[in-house]
C-alpha positions as CSV (number, residue, x, y, z in Angstrom):
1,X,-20.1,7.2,6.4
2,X,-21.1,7.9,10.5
3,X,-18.0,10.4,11.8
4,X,-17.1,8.7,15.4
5,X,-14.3,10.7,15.8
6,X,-13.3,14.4,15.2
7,X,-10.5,16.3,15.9
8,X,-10.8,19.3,15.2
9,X,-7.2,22.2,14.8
10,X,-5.7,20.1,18.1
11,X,-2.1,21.2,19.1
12,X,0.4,20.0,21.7
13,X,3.2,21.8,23.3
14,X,5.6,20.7,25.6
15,X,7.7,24.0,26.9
16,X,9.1,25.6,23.8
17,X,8.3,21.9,21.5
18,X,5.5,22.1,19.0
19,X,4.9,18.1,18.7
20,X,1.5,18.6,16.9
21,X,0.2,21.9,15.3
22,X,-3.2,22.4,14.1
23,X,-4.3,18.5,13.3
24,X,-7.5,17.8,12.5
25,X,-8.8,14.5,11.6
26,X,-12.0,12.3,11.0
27,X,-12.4,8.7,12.1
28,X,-15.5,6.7,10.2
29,X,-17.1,4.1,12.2
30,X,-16.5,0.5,11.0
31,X,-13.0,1.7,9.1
32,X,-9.6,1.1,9.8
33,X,-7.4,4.3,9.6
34,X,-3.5,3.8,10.0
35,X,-1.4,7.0,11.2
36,X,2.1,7.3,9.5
37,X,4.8,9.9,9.3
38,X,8.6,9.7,9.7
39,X,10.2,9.2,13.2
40,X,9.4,12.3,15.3
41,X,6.1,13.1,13.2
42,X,3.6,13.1,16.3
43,X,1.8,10.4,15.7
44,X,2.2,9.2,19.9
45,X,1.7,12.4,20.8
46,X,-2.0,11.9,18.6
47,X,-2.5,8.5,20.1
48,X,-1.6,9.6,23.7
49,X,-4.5,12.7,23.3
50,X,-6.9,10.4,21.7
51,X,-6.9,8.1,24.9
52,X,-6.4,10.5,28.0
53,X,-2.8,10.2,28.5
54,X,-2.3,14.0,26.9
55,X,-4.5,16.7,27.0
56,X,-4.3,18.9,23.8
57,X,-2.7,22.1,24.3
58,X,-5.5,23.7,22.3
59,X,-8.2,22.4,19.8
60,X,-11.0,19.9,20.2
61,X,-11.6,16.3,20.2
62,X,-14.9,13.9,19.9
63,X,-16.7,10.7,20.1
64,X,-19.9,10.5,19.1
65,X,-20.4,14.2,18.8
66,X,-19.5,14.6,22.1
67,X,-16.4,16.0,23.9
68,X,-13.2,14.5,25.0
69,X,-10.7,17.2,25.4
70,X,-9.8,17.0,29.5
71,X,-10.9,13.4,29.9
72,X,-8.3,11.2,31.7
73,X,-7.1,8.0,30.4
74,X,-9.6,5.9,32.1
75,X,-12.5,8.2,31.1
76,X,-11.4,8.0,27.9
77,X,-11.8,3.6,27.8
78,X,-15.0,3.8,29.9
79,X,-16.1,6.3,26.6
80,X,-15.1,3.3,23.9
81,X,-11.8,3.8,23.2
82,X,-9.5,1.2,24.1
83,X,-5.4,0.7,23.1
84,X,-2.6,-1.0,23.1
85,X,1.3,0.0,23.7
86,X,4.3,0.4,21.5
87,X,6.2,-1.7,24.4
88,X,4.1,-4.2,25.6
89,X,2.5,-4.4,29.0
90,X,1.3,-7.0,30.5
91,X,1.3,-8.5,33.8
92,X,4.1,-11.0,33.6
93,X,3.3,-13.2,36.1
94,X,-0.6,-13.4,35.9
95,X,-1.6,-16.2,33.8
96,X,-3.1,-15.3,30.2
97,X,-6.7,-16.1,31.7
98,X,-6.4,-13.1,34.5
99,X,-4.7,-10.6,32.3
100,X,-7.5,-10.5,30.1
101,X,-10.1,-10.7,33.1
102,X,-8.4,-7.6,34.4
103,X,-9.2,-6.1,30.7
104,X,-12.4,-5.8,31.9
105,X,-12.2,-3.6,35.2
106,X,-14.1,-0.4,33.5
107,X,-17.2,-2.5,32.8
108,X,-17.7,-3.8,36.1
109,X,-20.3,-2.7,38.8
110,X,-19.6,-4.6,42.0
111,X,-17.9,-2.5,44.2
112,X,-14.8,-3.4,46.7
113,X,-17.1,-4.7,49.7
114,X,-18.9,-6.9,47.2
115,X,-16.0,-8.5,46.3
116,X,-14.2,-9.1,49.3
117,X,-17.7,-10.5,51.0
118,X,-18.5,-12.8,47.4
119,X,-21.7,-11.5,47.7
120,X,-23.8,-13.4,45.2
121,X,-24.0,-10.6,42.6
122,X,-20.0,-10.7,42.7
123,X,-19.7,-14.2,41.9
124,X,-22.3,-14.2,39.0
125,X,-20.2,-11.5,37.6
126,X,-16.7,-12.7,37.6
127,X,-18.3,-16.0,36.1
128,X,-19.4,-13.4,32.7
129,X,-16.4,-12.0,33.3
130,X,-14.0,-15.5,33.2
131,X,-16.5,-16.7,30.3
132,X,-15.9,-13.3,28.1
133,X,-12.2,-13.8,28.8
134,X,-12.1,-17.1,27.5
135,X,-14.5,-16.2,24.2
136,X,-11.3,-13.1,23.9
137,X,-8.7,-15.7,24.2
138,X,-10.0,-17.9,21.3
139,X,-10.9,-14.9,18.8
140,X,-7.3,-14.0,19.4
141,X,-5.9,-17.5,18.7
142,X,-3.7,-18.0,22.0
143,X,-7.1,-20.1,24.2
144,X,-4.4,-22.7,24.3
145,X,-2.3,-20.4,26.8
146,X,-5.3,-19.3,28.9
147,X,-3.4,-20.6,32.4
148,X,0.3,-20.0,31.0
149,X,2.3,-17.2,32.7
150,X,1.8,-14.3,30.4
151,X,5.7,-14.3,30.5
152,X,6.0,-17.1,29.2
153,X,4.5,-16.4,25.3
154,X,5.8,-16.1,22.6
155,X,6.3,-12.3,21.4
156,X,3.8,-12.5,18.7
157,X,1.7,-14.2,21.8
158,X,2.4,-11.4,23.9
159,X,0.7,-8.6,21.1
160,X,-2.4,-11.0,20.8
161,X,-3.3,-11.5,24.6
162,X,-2.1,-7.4,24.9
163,X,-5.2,-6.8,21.8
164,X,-7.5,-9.7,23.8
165,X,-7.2,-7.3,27.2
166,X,-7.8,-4.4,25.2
167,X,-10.8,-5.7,24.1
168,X,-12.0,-7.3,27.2
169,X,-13.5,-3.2,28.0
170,X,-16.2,-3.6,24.6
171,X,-14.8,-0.7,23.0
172,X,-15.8,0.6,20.0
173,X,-12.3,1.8,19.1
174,X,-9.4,-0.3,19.4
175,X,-6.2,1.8,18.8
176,X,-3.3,-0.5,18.0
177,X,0.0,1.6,18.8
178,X,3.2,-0.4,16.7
179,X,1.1,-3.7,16.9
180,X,3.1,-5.6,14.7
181,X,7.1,-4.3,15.7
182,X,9.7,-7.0,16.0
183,X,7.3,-9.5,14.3
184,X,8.1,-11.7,11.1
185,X,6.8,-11.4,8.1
186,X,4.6,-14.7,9.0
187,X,3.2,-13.0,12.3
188,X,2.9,-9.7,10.3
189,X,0.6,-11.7,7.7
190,X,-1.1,-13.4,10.4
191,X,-1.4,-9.8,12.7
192,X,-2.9,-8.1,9.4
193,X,-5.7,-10.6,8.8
194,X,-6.4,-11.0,12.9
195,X,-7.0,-6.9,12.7
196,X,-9.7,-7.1,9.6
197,X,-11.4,-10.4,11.3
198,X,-12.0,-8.1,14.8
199,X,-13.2,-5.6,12.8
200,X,-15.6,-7.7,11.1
201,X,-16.6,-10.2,14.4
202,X,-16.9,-7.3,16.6
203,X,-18.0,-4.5,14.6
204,X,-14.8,-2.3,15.5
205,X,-13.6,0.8,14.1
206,X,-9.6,0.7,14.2
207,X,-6.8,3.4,14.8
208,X,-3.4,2.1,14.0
209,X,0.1,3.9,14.2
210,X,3.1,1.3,12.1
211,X,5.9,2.0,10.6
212,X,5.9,-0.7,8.5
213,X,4.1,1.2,5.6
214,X,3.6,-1.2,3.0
215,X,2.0,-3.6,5.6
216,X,-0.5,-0.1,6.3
217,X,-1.0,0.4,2.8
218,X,-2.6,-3.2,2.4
219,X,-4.2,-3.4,5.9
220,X,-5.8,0.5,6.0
221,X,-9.2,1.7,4.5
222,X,-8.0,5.7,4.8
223,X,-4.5,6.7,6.0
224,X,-3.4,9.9,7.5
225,X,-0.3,11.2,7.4
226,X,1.5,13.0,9.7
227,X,5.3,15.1,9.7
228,X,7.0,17.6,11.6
229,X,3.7,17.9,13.7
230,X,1.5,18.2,11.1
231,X,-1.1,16.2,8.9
232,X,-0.2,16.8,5.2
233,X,-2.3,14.2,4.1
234,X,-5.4,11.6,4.7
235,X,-6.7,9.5,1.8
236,X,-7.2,6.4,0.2
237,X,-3.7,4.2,0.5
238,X,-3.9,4.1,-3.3
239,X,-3.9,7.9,-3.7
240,X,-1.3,8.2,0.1
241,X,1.5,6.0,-2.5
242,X,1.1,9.1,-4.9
243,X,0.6,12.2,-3.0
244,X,4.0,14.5,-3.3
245,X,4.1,15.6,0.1
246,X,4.0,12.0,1.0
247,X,7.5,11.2,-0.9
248,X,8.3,13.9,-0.1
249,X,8.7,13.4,3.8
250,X,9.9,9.6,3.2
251,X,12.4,10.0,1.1
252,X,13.3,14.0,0.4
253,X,12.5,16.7,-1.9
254,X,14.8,15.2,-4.5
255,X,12.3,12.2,-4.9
């Protein structure tokens, strides 16, 4: 298996807080690798280093053999790695079409006079860039809603076009934060098999934090695990359901 990403002994501290200590973790490209732990484990604080919006306190990070650590959030996507949010954000009253057309911002290369003037090289872009949209919208499943207020989806709706922006930036990480909370066990189904189809369609390699871990267990190639800060275990689900530590943090030492 090709590493794409490496972190290597990362910690976080915020003042006198320890939210991660000494983490290191491999991402294979093409896999999909959930993140679990109990409430409080650090698993945001990973995501949030892993796309710009941290910096590590100390340790090392990589993609493709070459550093991250200090990159911004937008650096970060214009490397390959894209996300989504634990609390959706969209723009709520852009229709489904432009939300997903914004998506695609960091790939760009007309600049701000270019766009204002609708200087020919302008025009032929947004036209790629309305026709991607619309190729997003239908390997999501919502192309029916492509001029509806984003508002105005469904919930389940919502998480689709909010993983159709995400991908809109041709990343070759898609790191889903919580994408199936406050779904039912239908959309969760439904979520699960839209996540292995992207990965297959498109080639992606996905990083998913849920705490819905039986869902993980039959989505996830590898899971890590995280608690208190620190990863005490990344396997196999099959060998994760087993591992003492594991049980241990779920459900006590008494289990």
């Amino acid at each position: 298996m090709t590493e794409l990403i490496k972190v290597t002994h990362v910690s976080k501290q915020f003042g006198g807080i320890c939210a991660l200590n000494d983490v290191s973790l491999t991402v294979y490209k093409g896999e999909i690798l959930g993140l679990i732990g109990p409430n409080g484990a650090g698993k945001t604080t990973l995501f949030n280093i892993l796309t710009g919006f941290y910096t590590a306190t100390s340790g090392e990070l990589s993609l493709n053999d070459v550093s991250m650590r200090g990159l911004l959030a937008h650096q970060v996507l214009q490397r390959g790695i894209a996300r989504t949010f634990q609390n959706i954000r969209l723009f709520a009253n852009m229709s489904v079409l432009e939300n997903v057309m914004v998506g695609r911002h960091s790939r760009t290369h007309t600049g701000v006079v270019g766009a204002v003037l609708r200087h020919r090289r302008a025009r032929v872009e947004e036209v790629a860039i309305r026709t991607r949209a619309h190729e997003l919208l239908h390997l999501v499943g919502i192309s029916r809603h492509s001029q509806t207020l984003a508002k105005n989806l469904s919930y389940g709706d919502q998480r689709r076009l909010e993983i159709a922006r995400a991908l809109a930036s041709d990343p070759q990480v898609l790191a889903l934060d919580e994408p199936a909370a406050g779904m039912n066990p239908a959309e969760r189904d439904t979520l699960k098999q839209l996540i292995r189809d992207l990965r297959d369609a498109l080639g992606l390699t996905l990083l998913v934090i849920e705490h819905d871990v039986p869902w993980m267990m039959s989505l996830c190639d590898r899971i890590a695990v995280l608690d208190f800060g620190e990863k005490i275990a990344e396997d196999t689900p099959a060998n994760i359901r087993t591992n003492p530590r594991v049980i241990s943090a779920y459900l006590g030492d008494g289990a």
